[in-house]
C-alpha angles and dihedrals in degrees: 000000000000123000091257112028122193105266123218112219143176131191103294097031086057092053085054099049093056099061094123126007144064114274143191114209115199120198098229136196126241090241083053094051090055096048091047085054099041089047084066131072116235093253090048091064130080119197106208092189145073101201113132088196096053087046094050092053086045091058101020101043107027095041107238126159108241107267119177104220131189117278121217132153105226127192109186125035109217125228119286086014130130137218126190110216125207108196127194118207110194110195119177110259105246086200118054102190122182120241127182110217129230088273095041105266115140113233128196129214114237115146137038104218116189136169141212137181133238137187118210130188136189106220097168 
C-alpha cells in the first residue's frame, strides 16, 4: 500500500478526516469517479465507511467490479492525500405514490435519495 492511499467516504467519514488542514473539494461525475477508482489498485485504496447502500452504487451504478478493499476509520487525511466522497442527499418525496412489492406488500414512497461524488484533497 502507498503512504497515502486513496480513501473511500461517504457523508459522515468525510466530516472526520478533515479535522486539521487546508482542503479542495471538486464536484465530480459518475464516469470520473470510475475512472479515479479504476486508476488504483485494490490494495491502494482505503474504504473509510461501512454503508451497504453507498457500496452497492459504487458497484451497481458506477460499474465497478467488486473489489474488497481495506477498511480503516481515519481521523485525520494527510497532506497531499484524496479522498473520494460519496454523498447522499435525502429530499422528502412531494408525491407519496402506493406500490405493491414483488410478495404483495403495499410501499409507500417517502423519501427522494440521490447521490454525488467529490473529490477532496488535502493540499496543506
Amino acid at each position: 500500500m502507498t503512504t497515502n492511499p486513496l480513501l473511500l467516504l461517504d457523508n459522515s467519514s468525510m466530516m472526520s478526516v478533515v479535522n486539521r488542514g487546508t482542503f479542495k473539494c471538486t464536484d465530480v461525475t459518475f464516469e470520473e469517479a470510475k475512472a479515479i477508482l479504476d486508476m488504483h489498485d485494490e490494495a491502494d485504496i482505503l474504504q473509510c465507511f461501512s454503508n451497504r447502500d453507498i457500496e452497492d452504487i459504487i458497484y451497481g451504478h458506477l460499474g465497478i467490479t467488486q473489489r474488497n478493499f481495506a477498511y480503516k476509520h481515519i481521523r485525520d487525511m494527510r497532506v497531499g492525500q484524496d479522498g473520494l466522497v460519496f454523498k447522499t442527499y435525502i429530499t422528502p418525496s412531494e408525491t407519496q405514490p402506493i406500490i405493491r412489492t414483488d410478495k404483495g406488500n403495499e410501499a409507500k414512497k417517502i423519501q427522494n435519495v440521490y447521490v454525488y461524488c467529490q473529490l477532496i484533497s488535502r493540499i496543506e
